[in-house]
N, C-alpha and C positions, 0 to 999 in steps of 0.2 A: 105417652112419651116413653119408649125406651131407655135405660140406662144400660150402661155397661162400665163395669170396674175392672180400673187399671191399678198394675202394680208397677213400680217403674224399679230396676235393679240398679244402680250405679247412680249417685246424689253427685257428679261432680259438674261441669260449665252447664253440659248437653241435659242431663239429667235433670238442673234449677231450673231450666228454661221450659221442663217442658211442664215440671211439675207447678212453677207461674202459674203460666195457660190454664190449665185443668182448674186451676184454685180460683183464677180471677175472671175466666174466662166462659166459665162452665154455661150461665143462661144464653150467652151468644151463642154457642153452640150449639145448644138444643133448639133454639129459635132456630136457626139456616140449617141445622141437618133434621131435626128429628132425632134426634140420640143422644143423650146427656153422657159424655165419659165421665166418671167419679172417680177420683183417687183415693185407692184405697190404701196404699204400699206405700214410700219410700223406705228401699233399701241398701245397705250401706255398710262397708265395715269402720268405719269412723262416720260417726253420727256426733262428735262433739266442736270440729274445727265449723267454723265461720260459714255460713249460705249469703247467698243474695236473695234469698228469698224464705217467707216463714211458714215454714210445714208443720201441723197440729203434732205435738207429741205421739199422740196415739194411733197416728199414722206411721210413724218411724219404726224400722227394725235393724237389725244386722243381721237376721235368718233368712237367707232366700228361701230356704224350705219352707218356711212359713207362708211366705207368697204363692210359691206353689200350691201351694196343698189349698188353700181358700178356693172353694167351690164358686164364691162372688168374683173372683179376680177371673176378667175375661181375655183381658190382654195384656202380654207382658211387653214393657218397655226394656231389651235391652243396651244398656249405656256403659257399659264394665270397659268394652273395648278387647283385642289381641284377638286370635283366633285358636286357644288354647280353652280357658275356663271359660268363655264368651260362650263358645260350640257348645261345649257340655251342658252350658245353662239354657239353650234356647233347644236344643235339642231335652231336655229335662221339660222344660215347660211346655212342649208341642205333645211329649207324649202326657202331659196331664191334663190334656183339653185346650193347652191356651194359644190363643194366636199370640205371633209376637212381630213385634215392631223394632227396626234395628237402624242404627246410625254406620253397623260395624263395616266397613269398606276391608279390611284387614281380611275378616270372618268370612267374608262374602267372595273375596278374589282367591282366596288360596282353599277356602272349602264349600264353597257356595253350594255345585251340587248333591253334597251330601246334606247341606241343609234341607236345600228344598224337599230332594229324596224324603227327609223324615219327617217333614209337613206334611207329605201326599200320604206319608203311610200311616198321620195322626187324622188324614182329614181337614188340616189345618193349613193356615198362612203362615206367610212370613213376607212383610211387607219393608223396602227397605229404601224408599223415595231419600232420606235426608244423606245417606250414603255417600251420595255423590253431587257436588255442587251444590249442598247443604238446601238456602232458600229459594235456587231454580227448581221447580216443578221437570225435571230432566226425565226422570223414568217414566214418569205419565206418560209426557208427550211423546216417548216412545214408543210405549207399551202400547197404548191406548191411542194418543191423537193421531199419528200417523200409522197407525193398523194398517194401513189399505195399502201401503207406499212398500215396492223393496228398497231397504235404505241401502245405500253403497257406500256411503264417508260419513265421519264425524271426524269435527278437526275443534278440539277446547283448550281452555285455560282452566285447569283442574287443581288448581293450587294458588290457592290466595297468596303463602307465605312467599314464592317462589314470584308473583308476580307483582310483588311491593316491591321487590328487593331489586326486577327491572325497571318496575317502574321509576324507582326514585336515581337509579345510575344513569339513564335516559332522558330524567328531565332535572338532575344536579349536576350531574359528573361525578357523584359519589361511586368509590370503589365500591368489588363486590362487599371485602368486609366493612366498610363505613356502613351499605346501607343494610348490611345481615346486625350489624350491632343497634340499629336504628327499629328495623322490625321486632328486635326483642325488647327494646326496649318500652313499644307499642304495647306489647303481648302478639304482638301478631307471628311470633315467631319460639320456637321451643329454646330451651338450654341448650340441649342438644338436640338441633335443628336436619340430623342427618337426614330424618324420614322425607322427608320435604326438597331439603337441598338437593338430593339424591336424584328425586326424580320418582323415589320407590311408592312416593303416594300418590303420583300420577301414574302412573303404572297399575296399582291397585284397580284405580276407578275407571282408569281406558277400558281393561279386563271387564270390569263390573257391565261397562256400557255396549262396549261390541259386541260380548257373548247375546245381549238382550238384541241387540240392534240387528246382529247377524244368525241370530237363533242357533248359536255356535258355541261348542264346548270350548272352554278356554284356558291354557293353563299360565300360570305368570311367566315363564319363560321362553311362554309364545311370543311378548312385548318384549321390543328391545328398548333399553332405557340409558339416557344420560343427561346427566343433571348441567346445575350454570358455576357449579364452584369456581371453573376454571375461566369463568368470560371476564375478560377486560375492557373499562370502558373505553378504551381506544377503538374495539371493535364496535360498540355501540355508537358511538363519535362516527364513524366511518360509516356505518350503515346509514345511519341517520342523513349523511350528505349523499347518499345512493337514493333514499327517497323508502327508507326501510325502519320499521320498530321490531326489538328484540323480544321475543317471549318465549315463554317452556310451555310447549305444544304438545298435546296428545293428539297422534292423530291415527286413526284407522280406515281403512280402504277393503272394499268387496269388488274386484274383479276379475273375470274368467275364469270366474269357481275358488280363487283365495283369496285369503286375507294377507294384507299389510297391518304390523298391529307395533307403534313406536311411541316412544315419548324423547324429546330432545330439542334445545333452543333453537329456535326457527326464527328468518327476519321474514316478518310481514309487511306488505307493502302498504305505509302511513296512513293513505287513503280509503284502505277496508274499515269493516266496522270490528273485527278482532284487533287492529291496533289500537283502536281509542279505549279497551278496557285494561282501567288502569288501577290502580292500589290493590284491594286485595280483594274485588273481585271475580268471579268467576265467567266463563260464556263456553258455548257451547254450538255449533253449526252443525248441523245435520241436512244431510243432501237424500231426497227418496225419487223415487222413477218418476212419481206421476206428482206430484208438490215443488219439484228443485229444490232451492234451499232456503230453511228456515233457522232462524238465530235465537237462543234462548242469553238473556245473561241476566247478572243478577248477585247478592252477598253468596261466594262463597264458601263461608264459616261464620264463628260466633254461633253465642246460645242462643238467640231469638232465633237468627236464620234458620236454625239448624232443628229447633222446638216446635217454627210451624208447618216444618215437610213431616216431622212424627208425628204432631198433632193429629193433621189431612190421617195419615197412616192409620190413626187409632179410630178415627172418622168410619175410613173404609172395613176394617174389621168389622166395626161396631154394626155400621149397617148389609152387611152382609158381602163387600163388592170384593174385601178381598180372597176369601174362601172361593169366589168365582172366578175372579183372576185364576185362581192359582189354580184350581180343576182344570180350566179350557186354553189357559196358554203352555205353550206347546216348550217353552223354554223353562218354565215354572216347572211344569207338568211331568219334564222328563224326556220329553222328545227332542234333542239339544242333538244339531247336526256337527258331524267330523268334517272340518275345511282343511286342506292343505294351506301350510304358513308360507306363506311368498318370502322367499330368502333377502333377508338385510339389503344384501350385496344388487338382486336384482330391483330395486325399486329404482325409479327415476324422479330423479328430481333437478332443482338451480340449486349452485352452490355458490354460498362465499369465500373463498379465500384469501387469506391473509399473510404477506409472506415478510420476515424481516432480512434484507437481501445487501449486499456489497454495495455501495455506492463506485457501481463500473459498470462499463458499457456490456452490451451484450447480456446485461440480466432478463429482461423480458423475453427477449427472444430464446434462452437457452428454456425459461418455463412456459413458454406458449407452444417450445417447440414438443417440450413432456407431454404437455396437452394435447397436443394436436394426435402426438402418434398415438394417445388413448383416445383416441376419437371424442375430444371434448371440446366445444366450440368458446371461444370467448365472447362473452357478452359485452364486458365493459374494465376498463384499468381508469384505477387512483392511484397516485403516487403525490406523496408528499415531500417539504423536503427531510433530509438528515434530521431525528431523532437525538443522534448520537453520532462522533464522528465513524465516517463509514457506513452506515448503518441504514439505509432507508426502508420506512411501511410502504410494502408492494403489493396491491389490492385489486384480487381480480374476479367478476365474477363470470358465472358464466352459462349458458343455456341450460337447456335440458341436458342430461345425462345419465348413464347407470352408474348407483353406488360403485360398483367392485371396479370399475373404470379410473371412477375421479378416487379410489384408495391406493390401485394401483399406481396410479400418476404420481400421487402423493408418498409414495413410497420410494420412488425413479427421485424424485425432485429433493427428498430429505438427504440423497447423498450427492446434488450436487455442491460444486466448492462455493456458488456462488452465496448460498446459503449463509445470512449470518446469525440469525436467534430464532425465534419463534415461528411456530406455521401453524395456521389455523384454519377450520372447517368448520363452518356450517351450514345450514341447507335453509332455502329461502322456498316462500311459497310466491307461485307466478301471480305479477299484477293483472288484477280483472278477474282473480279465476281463487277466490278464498276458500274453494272445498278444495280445492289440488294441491300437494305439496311433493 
């Protein structure tokens, strides 16, 4: 029976969960793999506040050197988190022989290949499945299940926090902030929830997944990103009788040599299997040439979800599969293709729009006629009555179209007089067709 000892750096949610496992879970382990992980490490700089779990004294430190330096410690868990002393440490621990195992989505989007760089020149791994969509098996069935496939699209839900918060304005009528106060009050949500809200940690992990998916160098300001601060549940009300669910979408596209790489609230048509996931899990749809489309979903966040994608991680170390990984894939490895970024403006997509308009004649017609001379076709009008007096919701959606068309429209249209409050855009993906948006 092999063993292999772990050190794990960072004792905080991710960190309890995994060091759990390793304590309670260890002969299961070695029965199904052959390879006994041992913990050897939890390290930490407060080692006195509160756990969910009981770590033996003389496993605890607050020296990661000390971790380091142990010839026994074969794999480093890191759980610290940011992409500042995160880097330093796993790059620290690569070149002292260790593979390491990483949760850090941060670390991975904004310096990823200079990690890997410093594996290949350690010899070593760096394995980072719970990254993204925590307890989905996501990077596997990339990396590995669908080898054989050119993948063209991913379209996810990459934020649990972000998808509570529609879930619950879609099936209460809670505002955004009722149900942002309601996820914190869960824990499913931060203090300050900007990372989330933003858009910025879907963004992260879109990055994480297309570079691997498209074997394509990627930088964050490849993805263009916007969050749900600003959705009101009148537009979910509204979608909702179009036959539509609202969600924060990542979604990426490979064709005729670019990429499309976005994150931003999409209505999905009721009917697919990306609108039924709902609180704060995760999914994932991935479209390949010779497979069509396959759907992962699943928790995700939380310390268990999140402790058995590192666990699996420390697994593969331990028996040698991630060292091979990392040698012969071509994205690991260094071999990461230059794609041209397909401009915002030209992508095509449905759009929704929302307009708050005069209650007088000749409103539809003076904005269908915006439309039309942008070459944008109408799909479908709701109107309801007066809001307010004067005032009615004018709701229009509409075919396919080019972004820089329906912005330009939407620029014509915000001066004209008929205008009375608000105007809104978002982009729908077509019914029947869940990889396209």
């Amino acid at each position: 029976m092999k063993t292999i000892g772990v050190g794990i750096i960072g004792f905080g949610t991710v960190g309890c969960g995994v060091a759990r496992l390793l304590l309670e879970d260890g002969d299961r382990l070695a029965a199904a793999t052959g390879c006994r992980p041992v913990l050897k490490y939890v390290c930490d700089i407060d080692l006195k506040r509160p756990r969910p779990v009981a770590v033996p004294k003389e496993l605890l430190t607050d020296q990661a050197d000390r971790v380091l330096a142990d010839p026994d410690v074969a794999v480093v868990v890191e759980t610290v988190g940011g992409a500042t002393f995160a880097v330093d440490l796993m790059k620290k621990a690569l070149a002292a022989g260790k593979d390491v195992v990483t949760a850090n989505k941060a670390a991975l989007a904004q310096r990823g290949p200079e990690l890997f760089d410093a594996a290949r020149r350690a010899g070593r791994s760096i394995s980072f499945e719970a990254s993204v969509a925590a307890g989905i098996p996501i990077i596997r069935a990339i990396r590995d299940g669908l080898v054989a496939n050119r993948l063209t699209a991913l379209t996810g839900i990459l934020n649990g926090t972000c998808n509570y918060i529609l879930t619950q304005m879609s099936s209460t009528g809670a505002s955004y902030a009722g149900a942002l106060a309601e996820a914190q009050a869960r824990g499913y949500a931060e203090a300050d929830p900007t990372l989330d809200v933003s858009g910025e940690d879907t963004r992260h992990k879109l990055a994480i997944l297309a570079g691997l998916a498209f074997g394509a160098e990627i930088a964050l300001d490849d993805v263009y990103v916007e969050g749900i601060a600003g959705i009101d549940p009148s537009d979910i009300a509204y979608g909702a009788q179009l036959g539509y669910v609202l969600k924060l979408l990542a979604i990426a596209r490979y064709v005729d040599g670019a990429m499309s790489l976005r994150v931003h609230p999409t209505f999905v048509p009721a009917g697919s299997p990306m609108a039924t996931v709902s609180g704060v899990d995760n999914a994932v749809l991935v479209t390949g040439h010779a497979v069509g489309n396959t759907f992962y979903v699943g928790p995700g966040a939380g310390m268990m979800p999140t402790a058995s994608s590192i666990v699996a991680d420390i697994i593969d170390a331990g028996i040698g599969r991630a060292q091979l990984t990392a040698q012969h894939m071509a994205w690991l490895a260094g071999r990461r293709a230059t794609l041209p970024i397909l401009p915002l403006r030209e992508i095509r997509s449905r759009y929704y729009l929302q307009f708050d308009v005069r209650d007088q004649s000749g409103v539809l017609a003076a904005i269908a006629g915006v439309l039309g001379r942008h070459k944008i076709s109408v799909a479908s009008v709701l109107q309801h009555e007066p809001m307010q007096p004067e005032c009615v919701p004018l709701v229009i959606t509409t075919h396919e179209a080019r972004e820089g068309d329906v912005a330009a429209a939407l620029e014509e249209i915000q001066r004209l007089p008929v205008l009375a409050g608000r105007m809104v855009r978002i982009r729908m993906l077509a019914p029947n067709q869940g990889a396209r948006a």
